[in-house]
PDB file of N, H, CA, C and O in Angstrom:
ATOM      1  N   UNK A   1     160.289  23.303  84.589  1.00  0.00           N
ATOM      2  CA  UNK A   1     159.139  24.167  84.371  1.00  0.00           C
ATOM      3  C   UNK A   1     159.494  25.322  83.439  1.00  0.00           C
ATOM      4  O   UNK A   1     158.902  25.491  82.373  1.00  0.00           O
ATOM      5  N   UNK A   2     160.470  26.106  83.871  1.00  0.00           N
ATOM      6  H   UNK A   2     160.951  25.969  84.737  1.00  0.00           H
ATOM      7  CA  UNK A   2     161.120  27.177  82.405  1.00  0.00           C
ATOM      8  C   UNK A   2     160.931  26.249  81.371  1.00  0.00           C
ATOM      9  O   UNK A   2     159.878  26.133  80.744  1.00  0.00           O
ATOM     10  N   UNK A   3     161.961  25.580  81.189  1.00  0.00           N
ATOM     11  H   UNK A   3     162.817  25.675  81.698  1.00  0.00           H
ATOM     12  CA  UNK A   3     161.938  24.896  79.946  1.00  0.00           C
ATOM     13  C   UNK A   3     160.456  24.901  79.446  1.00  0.00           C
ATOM     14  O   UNK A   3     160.280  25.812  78.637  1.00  0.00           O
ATOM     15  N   UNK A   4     159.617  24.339  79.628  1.00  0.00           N
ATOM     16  H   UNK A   4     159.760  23.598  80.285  1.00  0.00           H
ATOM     17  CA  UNK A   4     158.311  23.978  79.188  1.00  0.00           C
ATOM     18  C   UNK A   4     158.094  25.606  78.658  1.00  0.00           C
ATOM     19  O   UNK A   4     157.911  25.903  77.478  1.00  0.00           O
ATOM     20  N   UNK A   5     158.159  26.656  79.871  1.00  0.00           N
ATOM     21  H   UNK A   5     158.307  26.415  80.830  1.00  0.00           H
ATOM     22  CA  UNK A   5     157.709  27.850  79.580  1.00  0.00           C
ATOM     23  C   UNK A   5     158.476  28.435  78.116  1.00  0.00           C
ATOM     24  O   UNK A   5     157.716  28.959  77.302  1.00  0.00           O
ATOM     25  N   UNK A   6     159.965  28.355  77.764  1.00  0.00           N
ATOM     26  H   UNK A   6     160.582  27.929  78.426  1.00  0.00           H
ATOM     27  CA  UNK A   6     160.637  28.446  76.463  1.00  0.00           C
ATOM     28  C   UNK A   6     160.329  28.017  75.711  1.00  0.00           C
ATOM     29  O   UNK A   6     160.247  28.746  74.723  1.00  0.00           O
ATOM     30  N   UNK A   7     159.933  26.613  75.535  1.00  0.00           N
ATOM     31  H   UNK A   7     160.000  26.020  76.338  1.00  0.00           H
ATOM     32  CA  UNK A   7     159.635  26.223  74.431  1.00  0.00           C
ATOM     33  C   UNK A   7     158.034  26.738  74.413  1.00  0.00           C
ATOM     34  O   UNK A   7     157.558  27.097  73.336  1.00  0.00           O
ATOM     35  N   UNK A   8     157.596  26.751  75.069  1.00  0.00           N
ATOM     36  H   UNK A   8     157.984  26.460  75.943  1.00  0.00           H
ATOM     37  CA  UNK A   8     156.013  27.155  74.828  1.00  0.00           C
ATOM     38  C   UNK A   8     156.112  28.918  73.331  1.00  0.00           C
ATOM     39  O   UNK A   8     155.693  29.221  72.214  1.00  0.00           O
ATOM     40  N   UNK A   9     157.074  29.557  74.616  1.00  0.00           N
ATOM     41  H   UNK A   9     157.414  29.310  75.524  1.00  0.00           H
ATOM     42  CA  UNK A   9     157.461  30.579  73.842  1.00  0.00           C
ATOM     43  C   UNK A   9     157.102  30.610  72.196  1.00  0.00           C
ATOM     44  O   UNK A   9     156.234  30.979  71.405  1.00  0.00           O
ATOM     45  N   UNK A  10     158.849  29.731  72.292  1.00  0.00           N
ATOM     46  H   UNK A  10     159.555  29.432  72.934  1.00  0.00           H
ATOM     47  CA  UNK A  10     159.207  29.791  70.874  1.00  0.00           C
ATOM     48  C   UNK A  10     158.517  29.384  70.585  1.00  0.00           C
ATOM     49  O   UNK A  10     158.582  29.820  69.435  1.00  0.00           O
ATOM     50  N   UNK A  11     157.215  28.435  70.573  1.00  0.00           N
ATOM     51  H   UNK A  11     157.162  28.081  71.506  1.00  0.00           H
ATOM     52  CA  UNK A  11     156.277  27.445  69.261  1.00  0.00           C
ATOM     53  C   UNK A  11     155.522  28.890  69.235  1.00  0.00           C
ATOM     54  O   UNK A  11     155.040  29.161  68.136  1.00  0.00           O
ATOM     55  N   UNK A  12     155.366  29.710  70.099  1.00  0.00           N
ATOM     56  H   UNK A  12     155.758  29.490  70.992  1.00  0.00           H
ATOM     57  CA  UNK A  12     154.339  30.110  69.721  1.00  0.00           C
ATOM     58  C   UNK A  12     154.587  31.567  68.784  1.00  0.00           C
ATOM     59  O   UNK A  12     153.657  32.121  68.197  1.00  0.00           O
ATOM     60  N   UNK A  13     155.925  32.037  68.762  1.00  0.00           N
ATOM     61  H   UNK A  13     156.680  31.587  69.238  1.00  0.00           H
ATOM     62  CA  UNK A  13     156.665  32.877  67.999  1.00  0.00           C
ATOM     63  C   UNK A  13     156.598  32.434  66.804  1.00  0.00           C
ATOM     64  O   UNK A  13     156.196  33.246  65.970  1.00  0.00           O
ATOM     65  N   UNK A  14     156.904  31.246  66.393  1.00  0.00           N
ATOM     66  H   UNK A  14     157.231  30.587  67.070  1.00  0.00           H
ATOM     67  CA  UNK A  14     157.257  30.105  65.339  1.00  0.00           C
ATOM     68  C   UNK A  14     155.699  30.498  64.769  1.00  0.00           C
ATOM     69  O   UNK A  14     155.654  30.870  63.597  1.00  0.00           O
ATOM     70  N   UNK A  15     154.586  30.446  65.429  1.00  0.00           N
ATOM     71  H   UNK A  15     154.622  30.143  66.382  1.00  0.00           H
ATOM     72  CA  UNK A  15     153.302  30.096  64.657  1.00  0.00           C
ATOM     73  C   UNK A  15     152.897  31.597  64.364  1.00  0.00           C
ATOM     74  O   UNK A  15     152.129  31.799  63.424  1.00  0.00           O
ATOM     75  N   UNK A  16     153.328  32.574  65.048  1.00  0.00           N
ATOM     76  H   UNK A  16     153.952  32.410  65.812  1.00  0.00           H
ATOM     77  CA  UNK A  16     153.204  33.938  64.820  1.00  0.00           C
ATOM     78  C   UNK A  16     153.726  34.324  63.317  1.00  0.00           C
ATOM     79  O   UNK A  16     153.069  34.977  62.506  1.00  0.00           O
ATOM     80  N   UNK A  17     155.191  33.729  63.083  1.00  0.00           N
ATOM     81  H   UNK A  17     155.725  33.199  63.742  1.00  0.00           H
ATOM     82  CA  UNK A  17     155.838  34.300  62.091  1.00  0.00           C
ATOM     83  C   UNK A  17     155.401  33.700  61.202  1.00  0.00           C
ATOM     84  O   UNK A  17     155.451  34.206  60.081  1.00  0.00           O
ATOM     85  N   UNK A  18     154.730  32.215  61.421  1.00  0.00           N
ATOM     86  H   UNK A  18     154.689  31.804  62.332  1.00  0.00           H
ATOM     87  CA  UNK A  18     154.126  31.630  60.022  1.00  0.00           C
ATOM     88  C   UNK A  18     153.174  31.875  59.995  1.00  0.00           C
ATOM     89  O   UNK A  18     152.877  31.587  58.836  1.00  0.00           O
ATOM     90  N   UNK A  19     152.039  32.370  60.598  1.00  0.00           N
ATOM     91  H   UNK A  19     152.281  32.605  61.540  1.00  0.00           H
ATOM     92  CA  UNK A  19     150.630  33.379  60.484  1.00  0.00           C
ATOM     93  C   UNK A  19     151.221  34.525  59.532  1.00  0.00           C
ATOM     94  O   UNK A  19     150.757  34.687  58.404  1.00  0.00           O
ATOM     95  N   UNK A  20     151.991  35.106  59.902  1.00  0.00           N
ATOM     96  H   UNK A  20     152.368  34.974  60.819  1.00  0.00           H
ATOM     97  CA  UNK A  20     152.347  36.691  59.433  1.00  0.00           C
ATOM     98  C   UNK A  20     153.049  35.952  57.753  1.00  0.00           C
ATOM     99  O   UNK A  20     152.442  36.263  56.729  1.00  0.00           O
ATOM    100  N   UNK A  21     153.884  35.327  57.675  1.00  0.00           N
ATOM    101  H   UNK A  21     154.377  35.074  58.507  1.00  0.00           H
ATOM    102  CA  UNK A  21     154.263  35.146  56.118  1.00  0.00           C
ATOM    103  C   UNK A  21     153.161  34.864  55.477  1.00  0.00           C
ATOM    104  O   UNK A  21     153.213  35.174  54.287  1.00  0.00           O
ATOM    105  N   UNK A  22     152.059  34.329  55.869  1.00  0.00           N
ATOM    106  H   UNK A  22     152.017  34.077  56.836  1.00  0.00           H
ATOM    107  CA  UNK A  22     151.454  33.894  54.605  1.00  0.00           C
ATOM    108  C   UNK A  22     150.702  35.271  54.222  1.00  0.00           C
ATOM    109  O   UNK A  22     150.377  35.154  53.041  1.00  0.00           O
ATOM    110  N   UNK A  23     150.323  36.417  54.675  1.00  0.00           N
ATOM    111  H   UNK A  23     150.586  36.512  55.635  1.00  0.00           H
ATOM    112  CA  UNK A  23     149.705  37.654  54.725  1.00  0.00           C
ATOM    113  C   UNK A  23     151.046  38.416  54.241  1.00  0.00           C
ATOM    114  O   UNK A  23     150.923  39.641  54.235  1.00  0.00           O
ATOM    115  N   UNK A  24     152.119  37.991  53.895  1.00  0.00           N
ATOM    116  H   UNK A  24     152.219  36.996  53.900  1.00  0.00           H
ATOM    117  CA  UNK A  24     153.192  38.878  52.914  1.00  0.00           C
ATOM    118  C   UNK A  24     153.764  38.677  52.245  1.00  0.00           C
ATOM    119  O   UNK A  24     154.554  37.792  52.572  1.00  0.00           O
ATOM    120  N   UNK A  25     153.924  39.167  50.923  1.00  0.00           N
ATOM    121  H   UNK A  25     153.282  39.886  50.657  1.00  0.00           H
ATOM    122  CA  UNK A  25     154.803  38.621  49.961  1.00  0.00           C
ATOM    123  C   UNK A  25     155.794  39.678  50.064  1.00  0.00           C
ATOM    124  O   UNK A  25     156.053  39.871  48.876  1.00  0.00           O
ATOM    125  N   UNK A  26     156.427  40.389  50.654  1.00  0.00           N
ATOM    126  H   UNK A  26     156.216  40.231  51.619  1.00  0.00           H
ATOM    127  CA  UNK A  26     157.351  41.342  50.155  1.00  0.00           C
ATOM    128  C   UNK A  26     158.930  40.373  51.308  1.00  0.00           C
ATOM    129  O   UNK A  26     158.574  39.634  52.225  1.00  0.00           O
ATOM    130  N   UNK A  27     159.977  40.510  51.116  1.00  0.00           N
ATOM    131  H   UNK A  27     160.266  41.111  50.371  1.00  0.00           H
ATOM    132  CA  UNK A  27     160.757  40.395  52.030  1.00  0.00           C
ATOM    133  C   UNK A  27     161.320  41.530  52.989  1.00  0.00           C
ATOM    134  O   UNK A  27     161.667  41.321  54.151  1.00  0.00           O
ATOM    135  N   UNK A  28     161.349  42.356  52.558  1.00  0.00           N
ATOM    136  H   UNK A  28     161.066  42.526  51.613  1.00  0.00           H
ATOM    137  CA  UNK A  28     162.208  42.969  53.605  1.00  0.00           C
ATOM    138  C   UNK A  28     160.745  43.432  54.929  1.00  0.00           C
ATOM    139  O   UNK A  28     160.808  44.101  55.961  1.00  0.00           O
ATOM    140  N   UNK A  29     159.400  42.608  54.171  1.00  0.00           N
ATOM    141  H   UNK A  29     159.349  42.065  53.333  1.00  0.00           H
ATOM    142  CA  UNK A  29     158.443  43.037  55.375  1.00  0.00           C
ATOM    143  C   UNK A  29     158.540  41.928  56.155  1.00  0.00           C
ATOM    144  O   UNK A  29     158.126  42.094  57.302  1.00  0.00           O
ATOM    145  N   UNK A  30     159.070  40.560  55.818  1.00  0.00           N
ATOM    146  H   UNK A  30     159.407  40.425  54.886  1.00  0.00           H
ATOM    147  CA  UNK A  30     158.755  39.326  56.429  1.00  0.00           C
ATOM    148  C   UNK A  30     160.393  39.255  57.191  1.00  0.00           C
ATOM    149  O   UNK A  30     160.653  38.346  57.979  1.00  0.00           O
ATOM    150  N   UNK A  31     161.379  40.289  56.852  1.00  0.00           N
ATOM    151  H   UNK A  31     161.168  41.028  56.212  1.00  0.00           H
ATOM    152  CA  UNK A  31     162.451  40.275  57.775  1.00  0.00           C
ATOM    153  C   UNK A  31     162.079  40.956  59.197  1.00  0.00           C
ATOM    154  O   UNK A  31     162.145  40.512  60.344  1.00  0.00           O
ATOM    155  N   UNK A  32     161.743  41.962  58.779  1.00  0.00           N
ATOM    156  H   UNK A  32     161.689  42.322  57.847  1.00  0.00           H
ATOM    157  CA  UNK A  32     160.890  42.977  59.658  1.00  0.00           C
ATOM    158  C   UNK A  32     160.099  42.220  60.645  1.00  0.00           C
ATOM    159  O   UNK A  32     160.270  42.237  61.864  1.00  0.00           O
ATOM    160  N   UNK A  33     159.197  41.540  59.972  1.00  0.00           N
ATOM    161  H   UNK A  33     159.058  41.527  58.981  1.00  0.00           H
ATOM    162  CA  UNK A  33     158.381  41.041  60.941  1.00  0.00           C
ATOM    163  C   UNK A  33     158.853  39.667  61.938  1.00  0.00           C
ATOM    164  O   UNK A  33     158.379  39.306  63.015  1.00  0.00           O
ATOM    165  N   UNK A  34     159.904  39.108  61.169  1.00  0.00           N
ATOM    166  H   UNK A  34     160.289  39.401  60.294  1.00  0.00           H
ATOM    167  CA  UNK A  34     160.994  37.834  62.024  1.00  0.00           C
ATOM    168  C   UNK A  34     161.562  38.578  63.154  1.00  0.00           C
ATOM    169  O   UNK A  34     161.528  38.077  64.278  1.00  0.00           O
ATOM    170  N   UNK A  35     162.118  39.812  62.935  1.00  0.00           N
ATOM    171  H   UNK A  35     162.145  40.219  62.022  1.00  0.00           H
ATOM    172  CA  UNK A  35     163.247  40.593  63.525  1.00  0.00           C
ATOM    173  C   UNK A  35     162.481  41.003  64.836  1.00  0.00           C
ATOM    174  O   UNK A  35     162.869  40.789  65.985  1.00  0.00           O
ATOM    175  N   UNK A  36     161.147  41.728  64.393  1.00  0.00           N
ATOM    176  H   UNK A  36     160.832  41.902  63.460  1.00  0.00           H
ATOM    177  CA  UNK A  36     160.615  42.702  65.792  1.00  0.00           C
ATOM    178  C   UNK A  36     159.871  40.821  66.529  1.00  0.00           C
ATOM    179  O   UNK A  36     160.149  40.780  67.728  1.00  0.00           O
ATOM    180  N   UNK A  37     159.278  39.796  66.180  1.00  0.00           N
ATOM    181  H   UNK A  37     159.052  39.830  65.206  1.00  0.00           H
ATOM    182  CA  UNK A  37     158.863  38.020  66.467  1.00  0.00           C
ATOM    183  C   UNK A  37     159.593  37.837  67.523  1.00  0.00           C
ATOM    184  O   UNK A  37     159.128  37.792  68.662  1.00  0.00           O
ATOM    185  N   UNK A  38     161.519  37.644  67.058  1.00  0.00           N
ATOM    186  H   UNK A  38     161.896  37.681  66.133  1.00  0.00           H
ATOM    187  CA  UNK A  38     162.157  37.116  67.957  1.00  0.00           C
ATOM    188  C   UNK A  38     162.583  37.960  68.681  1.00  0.00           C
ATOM    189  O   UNK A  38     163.013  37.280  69.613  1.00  0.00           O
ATOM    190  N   UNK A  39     162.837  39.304  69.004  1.00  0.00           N
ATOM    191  H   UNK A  39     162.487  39.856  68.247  1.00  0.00           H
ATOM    192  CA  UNK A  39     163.592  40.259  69.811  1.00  0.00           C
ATOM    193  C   UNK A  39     162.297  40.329  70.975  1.00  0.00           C
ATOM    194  O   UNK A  39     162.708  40.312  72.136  1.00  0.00           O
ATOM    195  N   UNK A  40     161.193  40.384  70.855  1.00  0.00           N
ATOM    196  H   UNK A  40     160.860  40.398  69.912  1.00  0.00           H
ATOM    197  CA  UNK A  40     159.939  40.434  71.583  1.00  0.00           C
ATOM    198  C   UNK A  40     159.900  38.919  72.155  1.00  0.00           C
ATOM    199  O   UNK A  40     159.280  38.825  73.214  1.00  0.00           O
ATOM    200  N   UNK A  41     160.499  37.604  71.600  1.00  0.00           N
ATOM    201  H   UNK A  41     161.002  37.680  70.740  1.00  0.00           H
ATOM    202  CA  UNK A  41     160.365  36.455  72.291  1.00  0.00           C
ATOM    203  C   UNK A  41     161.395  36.755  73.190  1.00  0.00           C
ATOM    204  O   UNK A  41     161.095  36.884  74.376  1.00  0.00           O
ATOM    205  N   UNK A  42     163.003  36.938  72.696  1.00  0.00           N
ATOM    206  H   UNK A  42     163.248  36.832  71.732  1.00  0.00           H
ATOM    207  CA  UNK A  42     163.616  37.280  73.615  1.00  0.00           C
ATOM    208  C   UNK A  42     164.318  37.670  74.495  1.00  0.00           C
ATOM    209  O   UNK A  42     165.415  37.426  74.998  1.00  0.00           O
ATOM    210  N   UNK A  43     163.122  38.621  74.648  1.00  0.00           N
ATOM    211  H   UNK A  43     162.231  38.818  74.240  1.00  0.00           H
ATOM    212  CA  UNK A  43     162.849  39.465  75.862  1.00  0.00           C
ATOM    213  C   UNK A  43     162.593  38.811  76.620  1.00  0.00           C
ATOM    214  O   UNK A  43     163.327  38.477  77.551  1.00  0.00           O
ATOM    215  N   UNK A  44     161.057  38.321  76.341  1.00  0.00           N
ATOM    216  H   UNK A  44     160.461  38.592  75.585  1.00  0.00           H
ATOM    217  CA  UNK A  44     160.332  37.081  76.930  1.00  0.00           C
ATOM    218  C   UNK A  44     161.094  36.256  77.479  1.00  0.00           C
ATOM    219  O   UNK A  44     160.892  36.203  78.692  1.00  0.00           O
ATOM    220  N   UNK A  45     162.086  35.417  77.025  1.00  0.00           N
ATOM    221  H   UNK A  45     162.250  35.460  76.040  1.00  0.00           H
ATOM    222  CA  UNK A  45     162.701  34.435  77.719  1.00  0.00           C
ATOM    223  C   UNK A  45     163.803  35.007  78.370  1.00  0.00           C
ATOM    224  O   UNK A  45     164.767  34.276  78.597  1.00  0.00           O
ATOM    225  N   UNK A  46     163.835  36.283  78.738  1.00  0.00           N
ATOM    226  H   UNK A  46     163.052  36.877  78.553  1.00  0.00           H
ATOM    227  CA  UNK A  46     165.127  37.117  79.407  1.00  0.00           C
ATOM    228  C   UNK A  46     164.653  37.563  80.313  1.00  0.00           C
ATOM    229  O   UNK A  46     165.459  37.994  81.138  1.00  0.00           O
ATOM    230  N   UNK A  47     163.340  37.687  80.613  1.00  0.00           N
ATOM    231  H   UNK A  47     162.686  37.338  79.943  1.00  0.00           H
ATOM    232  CA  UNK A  47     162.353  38.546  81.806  1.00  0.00           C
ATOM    233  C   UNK A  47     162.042  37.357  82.476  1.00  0.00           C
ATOM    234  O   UNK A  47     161.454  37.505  83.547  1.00  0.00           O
ATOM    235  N   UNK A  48     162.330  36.027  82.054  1.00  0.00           N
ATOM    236  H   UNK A  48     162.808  35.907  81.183  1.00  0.00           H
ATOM    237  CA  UNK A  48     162.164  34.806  82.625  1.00  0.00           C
ATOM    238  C   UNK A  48     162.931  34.659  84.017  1.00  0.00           C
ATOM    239  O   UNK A  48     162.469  34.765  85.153  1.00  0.00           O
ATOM    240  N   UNK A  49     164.194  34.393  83.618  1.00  0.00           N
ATOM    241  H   UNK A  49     164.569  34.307  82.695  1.00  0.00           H
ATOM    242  CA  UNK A  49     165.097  34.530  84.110  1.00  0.00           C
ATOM    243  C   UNK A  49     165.921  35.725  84.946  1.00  0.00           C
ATOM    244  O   UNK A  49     166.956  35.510  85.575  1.00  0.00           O
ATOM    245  N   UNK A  50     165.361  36.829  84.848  1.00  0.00           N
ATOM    246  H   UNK A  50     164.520  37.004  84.337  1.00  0.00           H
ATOM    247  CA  UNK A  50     166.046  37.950  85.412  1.00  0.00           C
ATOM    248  C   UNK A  50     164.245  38.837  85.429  1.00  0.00           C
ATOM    249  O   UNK A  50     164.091  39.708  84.572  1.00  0.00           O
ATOM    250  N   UNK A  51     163.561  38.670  85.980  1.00  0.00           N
ATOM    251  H   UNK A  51     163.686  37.963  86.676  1.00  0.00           H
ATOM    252  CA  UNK A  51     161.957  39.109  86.559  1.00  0.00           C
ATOM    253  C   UNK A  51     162.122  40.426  86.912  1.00  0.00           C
ATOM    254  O   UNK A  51     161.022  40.958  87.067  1.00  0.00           O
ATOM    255  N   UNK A  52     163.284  41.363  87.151  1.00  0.00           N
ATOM    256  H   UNK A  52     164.177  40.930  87.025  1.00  0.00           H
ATOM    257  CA  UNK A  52     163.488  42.118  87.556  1.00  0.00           C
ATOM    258  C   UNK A  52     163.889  43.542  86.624  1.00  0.00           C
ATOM    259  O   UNK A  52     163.810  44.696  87.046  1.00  0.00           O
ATOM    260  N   UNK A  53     164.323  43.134  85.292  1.00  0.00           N
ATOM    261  H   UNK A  53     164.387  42.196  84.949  1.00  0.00           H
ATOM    262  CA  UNK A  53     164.223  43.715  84.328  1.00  0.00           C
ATOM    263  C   UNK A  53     163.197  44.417  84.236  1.00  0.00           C
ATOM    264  O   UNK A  53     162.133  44.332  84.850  1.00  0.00           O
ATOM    265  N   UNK A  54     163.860  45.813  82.685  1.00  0.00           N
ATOM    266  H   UNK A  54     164.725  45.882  82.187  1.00  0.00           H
ATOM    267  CA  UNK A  54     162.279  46.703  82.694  1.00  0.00           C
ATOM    268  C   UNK A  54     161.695  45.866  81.126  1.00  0.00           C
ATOM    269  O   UNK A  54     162.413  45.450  80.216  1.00  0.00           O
ATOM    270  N   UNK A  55     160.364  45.820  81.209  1.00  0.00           N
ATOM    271  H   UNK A  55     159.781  46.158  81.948  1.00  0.00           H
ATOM    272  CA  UNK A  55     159.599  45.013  80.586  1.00  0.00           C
ATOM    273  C   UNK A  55     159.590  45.982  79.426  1.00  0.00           C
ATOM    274  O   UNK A  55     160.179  47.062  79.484  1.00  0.00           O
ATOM    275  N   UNK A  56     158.753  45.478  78.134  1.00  0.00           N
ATOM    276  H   UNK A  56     158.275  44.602  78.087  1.00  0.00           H
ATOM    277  CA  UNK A  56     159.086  45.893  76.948  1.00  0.00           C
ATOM    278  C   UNK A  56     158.639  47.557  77.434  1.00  0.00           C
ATOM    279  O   UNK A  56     159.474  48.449  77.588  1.00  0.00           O
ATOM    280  N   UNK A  57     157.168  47.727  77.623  1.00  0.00           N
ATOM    281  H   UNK A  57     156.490  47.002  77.498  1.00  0.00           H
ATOM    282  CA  UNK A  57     156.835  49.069  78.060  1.00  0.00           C
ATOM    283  C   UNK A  57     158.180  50.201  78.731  1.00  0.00           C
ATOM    284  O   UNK A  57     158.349  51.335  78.283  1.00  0.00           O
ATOM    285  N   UNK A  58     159.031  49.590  79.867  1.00  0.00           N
ATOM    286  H   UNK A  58     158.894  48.669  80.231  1.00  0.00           H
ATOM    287  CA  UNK A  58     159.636  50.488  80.257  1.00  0.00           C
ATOM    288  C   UNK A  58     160.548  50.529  79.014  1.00  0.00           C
ATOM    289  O   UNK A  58     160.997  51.593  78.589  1.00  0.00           O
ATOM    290  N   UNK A  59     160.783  49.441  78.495  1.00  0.00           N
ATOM    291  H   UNK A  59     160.418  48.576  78.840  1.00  0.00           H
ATOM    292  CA  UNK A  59     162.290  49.717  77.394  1.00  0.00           C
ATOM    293  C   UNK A  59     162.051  50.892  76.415  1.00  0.00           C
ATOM    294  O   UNK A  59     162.910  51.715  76.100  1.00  0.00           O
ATOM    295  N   UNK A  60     160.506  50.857  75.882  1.00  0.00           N
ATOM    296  H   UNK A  60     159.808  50.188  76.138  1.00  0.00           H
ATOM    297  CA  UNK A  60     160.658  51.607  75.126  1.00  0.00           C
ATOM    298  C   UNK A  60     160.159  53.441  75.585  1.00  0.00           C
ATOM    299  O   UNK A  60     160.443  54.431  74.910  1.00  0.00           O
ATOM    300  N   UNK A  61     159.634  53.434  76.461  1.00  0.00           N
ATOM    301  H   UNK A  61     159.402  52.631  77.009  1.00  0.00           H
ATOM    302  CA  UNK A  61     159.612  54.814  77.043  1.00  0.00           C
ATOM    303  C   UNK A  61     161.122  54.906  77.748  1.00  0.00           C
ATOM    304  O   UNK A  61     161.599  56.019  77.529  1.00  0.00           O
ATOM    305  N   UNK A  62     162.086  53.980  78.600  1.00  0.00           N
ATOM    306  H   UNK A  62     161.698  53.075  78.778  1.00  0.00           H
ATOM    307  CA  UNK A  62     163.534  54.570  78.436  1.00  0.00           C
ATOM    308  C   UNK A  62     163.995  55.266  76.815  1.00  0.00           C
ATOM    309  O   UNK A  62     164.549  56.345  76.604  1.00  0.00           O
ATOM    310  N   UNK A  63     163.645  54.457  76.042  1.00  0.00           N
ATOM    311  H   UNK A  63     163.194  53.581  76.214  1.00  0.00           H
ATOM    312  CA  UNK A  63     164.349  54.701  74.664  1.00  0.00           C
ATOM    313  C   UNK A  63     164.095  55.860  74.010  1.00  0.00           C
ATOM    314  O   UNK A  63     164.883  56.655  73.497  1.00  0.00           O
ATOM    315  N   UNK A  64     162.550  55.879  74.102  1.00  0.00           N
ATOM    316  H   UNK A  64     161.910  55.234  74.518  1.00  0.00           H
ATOM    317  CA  UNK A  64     161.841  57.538  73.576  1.00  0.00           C
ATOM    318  C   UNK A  64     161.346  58.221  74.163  1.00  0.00           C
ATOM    319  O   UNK A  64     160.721  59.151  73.654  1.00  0.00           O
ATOM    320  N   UNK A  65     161.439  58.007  75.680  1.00  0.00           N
ATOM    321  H   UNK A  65     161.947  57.251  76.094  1.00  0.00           H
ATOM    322  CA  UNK A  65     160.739  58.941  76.710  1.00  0.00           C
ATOM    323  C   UNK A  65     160.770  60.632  76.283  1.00  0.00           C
ATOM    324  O   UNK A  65     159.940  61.527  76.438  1.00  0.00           O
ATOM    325  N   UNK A  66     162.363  60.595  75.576  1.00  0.00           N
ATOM    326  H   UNK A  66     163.037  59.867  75.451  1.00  0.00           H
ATOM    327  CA  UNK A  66     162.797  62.327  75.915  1.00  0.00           C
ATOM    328  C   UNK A  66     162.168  62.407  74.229  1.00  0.00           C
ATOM    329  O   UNK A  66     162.067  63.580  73.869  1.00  0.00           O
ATOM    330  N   UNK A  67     161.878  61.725  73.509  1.00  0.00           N
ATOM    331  H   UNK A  67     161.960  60.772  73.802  1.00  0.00           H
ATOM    332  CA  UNK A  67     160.941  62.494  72.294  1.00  0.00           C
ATOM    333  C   UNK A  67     159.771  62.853  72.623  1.00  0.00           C
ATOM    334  O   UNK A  67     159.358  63.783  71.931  1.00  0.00           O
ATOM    335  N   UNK A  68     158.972  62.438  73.509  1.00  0.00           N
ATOM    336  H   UNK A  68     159.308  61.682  74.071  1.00  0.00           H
ATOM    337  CA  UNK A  68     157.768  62.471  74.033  1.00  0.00           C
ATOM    338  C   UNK A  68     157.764  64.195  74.322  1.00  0.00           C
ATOM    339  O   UNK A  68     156.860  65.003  74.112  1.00  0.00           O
ATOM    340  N   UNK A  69     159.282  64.428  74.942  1.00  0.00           N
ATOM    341  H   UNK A  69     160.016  63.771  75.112  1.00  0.00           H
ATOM    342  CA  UNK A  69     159.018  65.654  75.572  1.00  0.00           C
ATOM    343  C   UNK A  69     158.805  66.491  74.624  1.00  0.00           C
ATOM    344  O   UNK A  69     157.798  67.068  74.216  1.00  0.00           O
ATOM    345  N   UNK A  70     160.219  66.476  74.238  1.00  0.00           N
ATOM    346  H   UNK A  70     161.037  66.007  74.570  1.00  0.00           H
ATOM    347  CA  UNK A  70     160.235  67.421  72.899  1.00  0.00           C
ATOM    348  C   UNK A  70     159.161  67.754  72.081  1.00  0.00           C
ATOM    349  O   UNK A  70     158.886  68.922  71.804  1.00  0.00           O
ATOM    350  N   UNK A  71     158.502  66.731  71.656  1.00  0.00           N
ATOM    351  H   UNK A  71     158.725  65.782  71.881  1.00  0.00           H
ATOM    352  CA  UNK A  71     157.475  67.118  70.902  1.00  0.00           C
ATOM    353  C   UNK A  71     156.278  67.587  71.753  1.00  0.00           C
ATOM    354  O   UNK A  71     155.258  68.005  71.205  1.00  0.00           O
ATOM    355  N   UNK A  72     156.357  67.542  72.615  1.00  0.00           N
ATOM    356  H   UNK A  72     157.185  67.202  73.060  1.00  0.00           H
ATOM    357  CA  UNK A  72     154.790  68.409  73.596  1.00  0.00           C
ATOM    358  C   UNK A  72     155.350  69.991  73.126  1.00  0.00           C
ATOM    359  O   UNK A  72     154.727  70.995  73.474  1.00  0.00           O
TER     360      UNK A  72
END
């Protein structure tokens, strides 16, 4: 059943990043956009397996929570 759920994943990362190339001609935007594709898949297939992890939301308020402050 994972399995099915991974690969579901990735096809659907796969069809994301080929949606997004054809809307760019520049490269370092279509690296960009591969780079943030697969780190967001996986996650996905890491929250699979370990459910207990903090999900993208907590990762990124751990990461910039204390800019939040600062700048109030």
């Amino acid at each position: 059943m994972k399995m099915a759920m991974i690969l579901s994943i990735l096809l659907l990362s796969c069809g994301i990043i080929i949606f997004e190339f054809r809307g760019s001609k520049d490269k370092k935007a279509r690296k960009v956009i591969a780079g943030i594709t697969f780190a967001a898949a996986g996650l996905t297939i890491l929250l699979l397996f370990q459910p207990g992890l903090p999900g993208p939301t907590e990762l990124v308020k751990l990461l910039f929570g204390r800019i939040d402050l600062i700048m109030k």
